[in-house]
N, C-alpha and C positions, 0 to 999 in steps of 0.2 A: 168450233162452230156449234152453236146453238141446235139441236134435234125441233122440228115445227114446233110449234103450240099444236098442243092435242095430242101428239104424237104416243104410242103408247111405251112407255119407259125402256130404255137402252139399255144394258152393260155390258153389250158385247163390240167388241170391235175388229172393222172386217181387214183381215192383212193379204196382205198382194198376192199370197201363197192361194188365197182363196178361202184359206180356212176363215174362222169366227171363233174369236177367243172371247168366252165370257171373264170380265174382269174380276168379277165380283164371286165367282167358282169357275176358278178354270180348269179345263180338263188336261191332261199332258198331251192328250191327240190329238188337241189342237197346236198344238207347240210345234214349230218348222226353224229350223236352224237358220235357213234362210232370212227368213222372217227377225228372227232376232238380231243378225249381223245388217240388213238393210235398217233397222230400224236402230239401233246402238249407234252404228256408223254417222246419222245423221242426228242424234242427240248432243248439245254441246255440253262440255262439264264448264265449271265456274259461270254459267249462264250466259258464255259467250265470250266472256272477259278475260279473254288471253291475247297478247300478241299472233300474228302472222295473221298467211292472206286467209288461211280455212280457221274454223273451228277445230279445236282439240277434241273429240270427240268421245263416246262414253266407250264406243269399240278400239281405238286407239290405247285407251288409260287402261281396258281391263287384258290388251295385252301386253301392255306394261308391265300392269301387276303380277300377271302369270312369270313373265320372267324375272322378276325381282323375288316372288315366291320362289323357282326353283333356283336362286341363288342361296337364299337364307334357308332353305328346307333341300338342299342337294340328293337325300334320298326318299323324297315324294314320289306315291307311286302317280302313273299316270289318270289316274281316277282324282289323284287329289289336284294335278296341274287341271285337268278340264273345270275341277268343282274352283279353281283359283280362275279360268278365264271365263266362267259364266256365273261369276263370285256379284256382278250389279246385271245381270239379264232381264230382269224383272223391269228394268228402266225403258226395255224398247216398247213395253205397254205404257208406262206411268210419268217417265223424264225424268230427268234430275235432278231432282228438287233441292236446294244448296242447304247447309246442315242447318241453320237460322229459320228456317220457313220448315224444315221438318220437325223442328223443334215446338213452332206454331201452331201447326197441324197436331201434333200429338199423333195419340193410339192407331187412329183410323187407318192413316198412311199406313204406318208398319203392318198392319195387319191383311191389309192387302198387298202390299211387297211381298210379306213372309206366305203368304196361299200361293203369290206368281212362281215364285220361288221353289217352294215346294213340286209345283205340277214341269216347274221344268228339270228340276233334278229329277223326277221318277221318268219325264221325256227321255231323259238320256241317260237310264238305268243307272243314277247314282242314291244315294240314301235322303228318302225326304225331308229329313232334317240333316243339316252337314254337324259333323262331329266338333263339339267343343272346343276343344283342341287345335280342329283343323281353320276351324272357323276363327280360330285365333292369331293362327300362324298368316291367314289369308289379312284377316286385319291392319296387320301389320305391315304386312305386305301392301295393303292399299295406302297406309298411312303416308310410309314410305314416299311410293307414288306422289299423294297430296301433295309431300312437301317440295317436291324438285318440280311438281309440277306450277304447286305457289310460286315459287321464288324464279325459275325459268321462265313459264306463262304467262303467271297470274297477276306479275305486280307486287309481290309479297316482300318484303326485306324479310333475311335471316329468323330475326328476333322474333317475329310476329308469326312465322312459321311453325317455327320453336314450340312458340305457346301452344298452338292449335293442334301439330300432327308429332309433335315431338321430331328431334335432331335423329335424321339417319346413322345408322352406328354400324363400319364395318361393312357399307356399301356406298359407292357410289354414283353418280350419275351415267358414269362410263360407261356407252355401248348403250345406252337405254334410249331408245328411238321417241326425243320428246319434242320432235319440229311437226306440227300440224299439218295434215294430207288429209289430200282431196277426198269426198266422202267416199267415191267408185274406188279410192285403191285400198282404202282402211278396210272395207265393205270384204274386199279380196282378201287382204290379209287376216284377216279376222276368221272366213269359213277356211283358208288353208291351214292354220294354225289348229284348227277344231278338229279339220281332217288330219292332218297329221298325228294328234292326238288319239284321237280316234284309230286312227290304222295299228297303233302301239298298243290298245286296248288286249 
């Protein structure tokens, strides 16, 4: 929704927490975990375009990917599994914009992902920039994701998967929780997972 005519210029937005996160410089004390699992929980990936009665959601996928990271990365410490399930958090401010339209958009977009990003890794006392490496291994890990979730979800045949997120190698779909739930239980599962992570810190 449109802000009035007149109105004087926006870039903050107000989350249920109470708080006001400017998007455009955020601060990490604005950042509420809460805040981020209600708002993930109800963001759809592929824009909707999955099988079943819910949306596949963005808090769904990045617990996905955490446990598909600590398959393929078995001795990640626990700093690096939270920096793997808060690897898209930046999205409960900005959405998911599917890789074609990010592609459109260009610089801008990234540049405000990568500031959300930052304020919420120093939110939850991890390093403002995530480590090359780590940030590689987590990639992968989401690709992974992509592809079971293409060809499960999305509509995708094999092939066409292939092309985009590359063939999973040495894991499989098994045990990976990829049937679409309601947004209140992902919402749960999402802040228990954090907590749990969190209490291991």
């Amino acid at each position: 929704m449109a802000d009035r005519a007149g109105a004087p210029p926006r870039a903050w937005q107000r989350m249920l927490s109470g708080r006001r996160l400017d998007v455009l410089d955020p601060s990490p004390l604005d950042v509420e975990i809460t805040d981020i699992a209600h708002g993930l929980a109800r963001v759809a990936r592929w824009n909707g375009q999955t099988f079943g009665d819910h949306a596949f959601s963005v808090a769904q996928h990045s617990l996905v990917v955490e446990d598909i990271f600590g398959r393929i990365c078995p001795a990640a410490t626990v700093d690096m599994r939270l920096a793997a399930l808060l690897h898209d958090a930046p999205e409960y401010v900005i959405g998911d914009m599917i890789s074609p339209f990010k592609s459109a958009v260009g610089g801008g977009y990234k540049e405000v992902e990568a500031r959300l990003q930052q304020a919420i890794n120093l939110r939850f006392a991890l390093p403002a920039e995530t480590d090359a490496k780590l940030k590689k291994d987590i990639k992968r890990a989401d690709q992974i994701a992509a592809y079971f979730e293409a060809t499960l979800l999305a509509g995708f045949g094999s092939a066409e998967a292939t092309q985009f997120f590359g063939r999973p190698r040495g894991i499989s779909a098994d045990g990976l929780d990829l049937s679409p739930q309601p947004a209140k239980a992902v919402q749960a599962a999402f802040l228990k997972r954090f907590s749990d992570i969190e209490a291991a810190r």
